[in-house]
C-alpha positions in Angstrom: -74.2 -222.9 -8.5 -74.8 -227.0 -9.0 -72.7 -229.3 -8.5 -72.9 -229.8 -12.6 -71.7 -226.2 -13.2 -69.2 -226.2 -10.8 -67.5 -229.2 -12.1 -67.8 -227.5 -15.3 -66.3 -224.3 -14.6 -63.7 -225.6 -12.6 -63.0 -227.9 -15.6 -63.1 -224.8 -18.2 -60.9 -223.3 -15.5 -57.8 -226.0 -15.8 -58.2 -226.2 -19.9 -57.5 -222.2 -20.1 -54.1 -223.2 -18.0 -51.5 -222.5 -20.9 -47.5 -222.2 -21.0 -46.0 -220.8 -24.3 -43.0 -220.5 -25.1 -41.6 -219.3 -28.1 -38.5 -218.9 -30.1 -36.5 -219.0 -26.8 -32.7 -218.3 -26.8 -29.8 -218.3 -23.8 -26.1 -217.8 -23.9 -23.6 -218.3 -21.5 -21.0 -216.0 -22.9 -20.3 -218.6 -26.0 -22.0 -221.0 -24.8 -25.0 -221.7 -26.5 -27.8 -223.2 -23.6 -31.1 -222.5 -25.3 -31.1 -221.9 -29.0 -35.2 -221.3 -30.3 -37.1 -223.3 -27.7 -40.7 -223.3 -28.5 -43.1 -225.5 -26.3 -47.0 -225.2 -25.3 -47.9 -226.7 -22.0 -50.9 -227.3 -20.6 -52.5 -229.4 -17.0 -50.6 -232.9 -17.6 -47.8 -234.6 -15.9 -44.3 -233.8 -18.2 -41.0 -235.1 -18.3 -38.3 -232.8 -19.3 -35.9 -235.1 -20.3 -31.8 -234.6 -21.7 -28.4 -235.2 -20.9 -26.1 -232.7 -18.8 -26.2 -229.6 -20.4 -28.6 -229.7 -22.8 -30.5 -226.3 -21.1 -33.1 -228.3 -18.5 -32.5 -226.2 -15.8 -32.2 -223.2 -17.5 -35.1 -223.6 -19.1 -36.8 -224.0 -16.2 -35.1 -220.7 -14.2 -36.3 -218.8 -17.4 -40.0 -220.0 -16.7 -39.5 -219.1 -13.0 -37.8 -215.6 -14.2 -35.0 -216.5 -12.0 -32.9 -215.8 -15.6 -33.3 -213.6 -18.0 -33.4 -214.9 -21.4 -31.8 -213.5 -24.1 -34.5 -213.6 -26.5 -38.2 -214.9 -27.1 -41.5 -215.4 -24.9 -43.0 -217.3 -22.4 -46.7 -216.3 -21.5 -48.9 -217.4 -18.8 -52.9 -217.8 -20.2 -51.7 -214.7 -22.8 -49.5 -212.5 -20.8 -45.9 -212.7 -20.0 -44.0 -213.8 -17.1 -41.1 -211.8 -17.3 -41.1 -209.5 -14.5 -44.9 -210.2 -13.7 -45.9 -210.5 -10.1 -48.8 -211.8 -11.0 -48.3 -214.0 -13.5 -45.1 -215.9 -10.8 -47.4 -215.8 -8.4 -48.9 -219.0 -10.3 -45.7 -220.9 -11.1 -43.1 -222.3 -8.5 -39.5 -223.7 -9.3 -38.0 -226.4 -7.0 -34.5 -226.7 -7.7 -31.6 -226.7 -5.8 -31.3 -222.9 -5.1 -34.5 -222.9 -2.7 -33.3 -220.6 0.0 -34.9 -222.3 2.9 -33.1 -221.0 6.1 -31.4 -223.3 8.4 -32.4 -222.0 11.5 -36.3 -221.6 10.7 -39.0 -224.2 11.5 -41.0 -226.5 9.3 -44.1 -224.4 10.0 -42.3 -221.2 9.6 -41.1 -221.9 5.9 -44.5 -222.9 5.0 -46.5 -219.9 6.2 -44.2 -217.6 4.1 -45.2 -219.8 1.2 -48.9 -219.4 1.6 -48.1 -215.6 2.1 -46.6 -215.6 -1.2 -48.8 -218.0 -2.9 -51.6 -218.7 -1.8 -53.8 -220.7 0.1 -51.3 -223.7 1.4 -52.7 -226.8 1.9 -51.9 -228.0 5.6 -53.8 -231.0 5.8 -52.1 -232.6 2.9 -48.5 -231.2 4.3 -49.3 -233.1 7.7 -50.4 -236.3 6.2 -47.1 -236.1 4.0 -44.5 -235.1 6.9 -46.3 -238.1 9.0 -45.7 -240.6 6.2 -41.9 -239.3 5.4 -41.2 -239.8 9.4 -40.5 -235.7 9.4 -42.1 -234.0 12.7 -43.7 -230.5 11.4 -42.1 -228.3 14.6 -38.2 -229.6 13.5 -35.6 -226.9 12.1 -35.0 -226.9 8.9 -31.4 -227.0 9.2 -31.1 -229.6 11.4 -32.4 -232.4 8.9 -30.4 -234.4 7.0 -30.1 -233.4 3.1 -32.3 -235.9 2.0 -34.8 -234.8 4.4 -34.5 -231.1 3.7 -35.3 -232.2 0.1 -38.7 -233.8 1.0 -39.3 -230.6 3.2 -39.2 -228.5 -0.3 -41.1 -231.3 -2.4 -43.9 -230.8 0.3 -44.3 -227.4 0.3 -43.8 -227.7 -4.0 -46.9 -230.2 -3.5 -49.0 -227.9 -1.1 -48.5 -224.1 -2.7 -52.0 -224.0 -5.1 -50.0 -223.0 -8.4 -50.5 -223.4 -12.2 -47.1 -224.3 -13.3 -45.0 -226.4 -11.1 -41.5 -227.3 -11.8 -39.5 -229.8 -10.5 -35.8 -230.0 -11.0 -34.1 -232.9 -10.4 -37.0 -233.5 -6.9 -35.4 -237.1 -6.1 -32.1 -235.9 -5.6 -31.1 -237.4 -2.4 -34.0 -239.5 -1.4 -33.7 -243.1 -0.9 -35.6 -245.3 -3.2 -38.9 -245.9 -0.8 -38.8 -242.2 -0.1 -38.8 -241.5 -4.0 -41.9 -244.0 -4.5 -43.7 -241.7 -1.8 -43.3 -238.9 -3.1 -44.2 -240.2 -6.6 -47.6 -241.7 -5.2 -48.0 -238.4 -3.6 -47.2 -236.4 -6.9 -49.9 -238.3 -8.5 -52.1 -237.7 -5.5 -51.7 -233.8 -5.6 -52.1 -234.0 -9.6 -55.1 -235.7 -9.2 -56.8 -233.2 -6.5 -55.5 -230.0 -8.3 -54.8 -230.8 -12.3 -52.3 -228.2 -13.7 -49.1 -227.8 -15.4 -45.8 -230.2 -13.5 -42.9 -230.0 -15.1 -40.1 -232.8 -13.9 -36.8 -233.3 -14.9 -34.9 -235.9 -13.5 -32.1 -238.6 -14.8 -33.7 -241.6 -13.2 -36.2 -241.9 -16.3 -37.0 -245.6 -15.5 -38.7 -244.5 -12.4 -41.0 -241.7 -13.6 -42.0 -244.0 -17.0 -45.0 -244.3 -15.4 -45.6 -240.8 -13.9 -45.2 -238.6 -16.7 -47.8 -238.3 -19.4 -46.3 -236.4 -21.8 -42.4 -236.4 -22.6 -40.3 -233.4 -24.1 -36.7 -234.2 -25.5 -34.3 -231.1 -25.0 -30.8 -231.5 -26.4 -28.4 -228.8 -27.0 -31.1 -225.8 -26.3 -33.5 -227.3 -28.3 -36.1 -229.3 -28.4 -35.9 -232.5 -30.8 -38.9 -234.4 -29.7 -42.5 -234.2 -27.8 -45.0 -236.7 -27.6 -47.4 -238.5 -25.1 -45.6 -240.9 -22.6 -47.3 -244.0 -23.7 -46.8 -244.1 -27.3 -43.0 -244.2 -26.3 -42.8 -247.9 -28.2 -44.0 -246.4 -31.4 -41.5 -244.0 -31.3 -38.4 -246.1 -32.6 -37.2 -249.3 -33.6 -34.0 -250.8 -33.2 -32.5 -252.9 -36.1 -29.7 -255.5 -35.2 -27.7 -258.0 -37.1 -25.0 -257.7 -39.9 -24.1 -254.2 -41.0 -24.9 -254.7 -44.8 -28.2 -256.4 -44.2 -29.3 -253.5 -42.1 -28.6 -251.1 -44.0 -30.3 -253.2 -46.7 -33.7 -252.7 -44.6 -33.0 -249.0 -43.7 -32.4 -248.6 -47.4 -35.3 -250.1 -48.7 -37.9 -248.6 -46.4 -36.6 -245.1 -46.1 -35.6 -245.6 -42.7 -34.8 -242.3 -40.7 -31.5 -242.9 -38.7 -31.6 -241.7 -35.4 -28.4 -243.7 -33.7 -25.9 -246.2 -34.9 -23.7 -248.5 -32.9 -21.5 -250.6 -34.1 -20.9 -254.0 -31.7 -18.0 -256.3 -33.4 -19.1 -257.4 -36.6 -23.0 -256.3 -36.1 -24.7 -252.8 -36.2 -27.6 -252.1 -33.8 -29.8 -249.1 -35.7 -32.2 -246.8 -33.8 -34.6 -246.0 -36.9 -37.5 -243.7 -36.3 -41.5 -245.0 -36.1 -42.4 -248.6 -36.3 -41.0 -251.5 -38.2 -43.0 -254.5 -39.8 -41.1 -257.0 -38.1 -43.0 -259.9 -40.9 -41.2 -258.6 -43.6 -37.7 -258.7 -42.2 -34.9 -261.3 -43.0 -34.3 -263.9 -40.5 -30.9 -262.7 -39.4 -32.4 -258.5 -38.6 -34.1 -258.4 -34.9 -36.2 -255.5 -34.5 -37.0 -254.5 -31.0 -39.0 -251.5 -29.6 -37.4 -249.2 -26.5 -38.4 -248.1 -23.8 -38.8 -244.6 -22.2 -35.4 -244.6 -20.9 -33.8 -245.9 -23.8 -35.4 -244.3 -26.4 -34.2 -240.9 -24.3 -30.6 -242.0 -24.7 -30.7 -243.3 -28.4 -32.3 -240.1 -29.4 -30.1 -237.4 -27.5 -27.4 -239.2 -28.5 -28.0 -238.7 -32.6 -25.2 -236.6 -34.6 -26.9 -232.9 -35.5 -27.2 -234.4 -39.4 -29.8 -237.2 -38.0 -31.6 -234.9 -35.8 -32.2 -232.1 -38.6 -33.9 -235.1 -41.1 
């Protein structure tokens, strides 16, 4: 085979890479924690973003089939994951359940993951461990917590899957630590394209890791779009209450948060806003990844169902 076909299978190879998941529902007793998911991933870089509770992780156990759901799909290229050896073979979760064992070396822990998974890439796990100041022949259980963390985010890095998920990755890594393992992320995305899945609260961090965002609130998901076109998202309106509302009113406006601040109003209002034809005393303002997360998983139900 050339070097032409190769790169062209191997390309055909990563765009057949596809997560479905449909009409997806979990309860907690009566607590509602997924209610109709449906979400198609394929080889990018998302974030899973939403507050506490709103079904991230359980979600992403579900995917892992770590829980059982209590109704829909998820398939794997066409075939389900539930109880499907082969189909987990190709997807890893890294959350805080990874039973590591404390008395089992570096090395160890990562030949039982290439005996499970696959081919585990050593080089890369060296260069890592060398960079994050962690010796490869140390016990797991003798590292500090934040260091036990990077253990599991290398061997996430170095297990050749389709689906990786990431739950909350940075959780007790310093910030140079988390900007290693970030350039590294990007690093191992780059070498081996496929599906990454991270959720994480420090949003301002990853704005310019992720390339595609996913908005889950109350078990379900109320937004998905690509990373970058976060600013044309929302707008926020600001200034006197009446002459706000005069603007929403007049362009049709979709609401999607309203605070009030004294004796003005600041409006989240979905899409774009032509700032030219404004009055003088209305500032409209575009937000950020971050923000925008907050404004828009903060809505009431009413301004999420428009």
């Amino acid at each position: 085979m050339s070097a032409t076909e190769y790169a062209t299978a191997a390309a055909d190879a990563v765009a057949a890479v596809k997560l479905t998941i449909t009409d997806l529902h979990k309860r907690y007793g009566s607590t509602v924690a997924l209610n109709g998911v449906n979400l198609t991933l394929r080889p990018a870089i998302y974030g899973l973003f939403g507050r506490n509770g709103a079904g991230k992780s359980t979600l992403m156990g579900i995917i892992a089939n770590r829980l059982l759901p209590g109704g829909g799909s998820i398939e794997l290229d066409g075939a389900s994951v539930f109880e499907n050896e082969t189909a987990q073979s190709r997807i890893y979760l890294l959350n805080e359940t990874v039973p590591f064992m404390v008395g089992v070396r570096l090395n160890t822990i990562f030949k039982r993951e290439e005996r499970y998974y696959g081919d585990f890439d050593w080089a890369f796990s060296a260069r890592m461990l060398a960079e994050f100041g962690i010796m490869p022949g140390s016990l797991y259980g003798q590292l500090s917590l934040g260091q036990r963390m990077i253990v599991r985010l290398v061997a996430a890095l170095c297990v050749p899957v389709d689906v990786l998920l990431l739950d909350e990755p940075v959780l007790g890594l310093d910030a140079a630590n988390r900007e290693l393992f970030y350039k590294f992320l990007l690093e191992s995305f780059s070498e081996h394209p496929r599906i990454i899945v991270l959720s994480t609260h420090i949003i301002s961090e990853i704005a310019h890791v992720v390339e595609r965002v996913a908005l889950l609130d109350q078990g379900r998901i109320i937004d998905e779009f690509d990373a970058e076109s976060v600013g044309s998202r929302a707008t926020v309106l600001v200034g006197e209450s009446d002459r706000v509302n005069t603007v929403i009113a007049s362009n049709q406006l979709q609401i999607i948060s309203h605070e009030e601040m004294g004796h003005l109003v600041s409006v989240v209002v979905r899409g774009q806003v032509d700032t030219s034809e404004l009055p003088s005393d209305v500032s409209a303002n575009r937000l950020g990844l971050q923000e925008y997360v907050i404004r828009a998983t903060s809505a009431t139900d009413i301004q999420k169902g428009q």
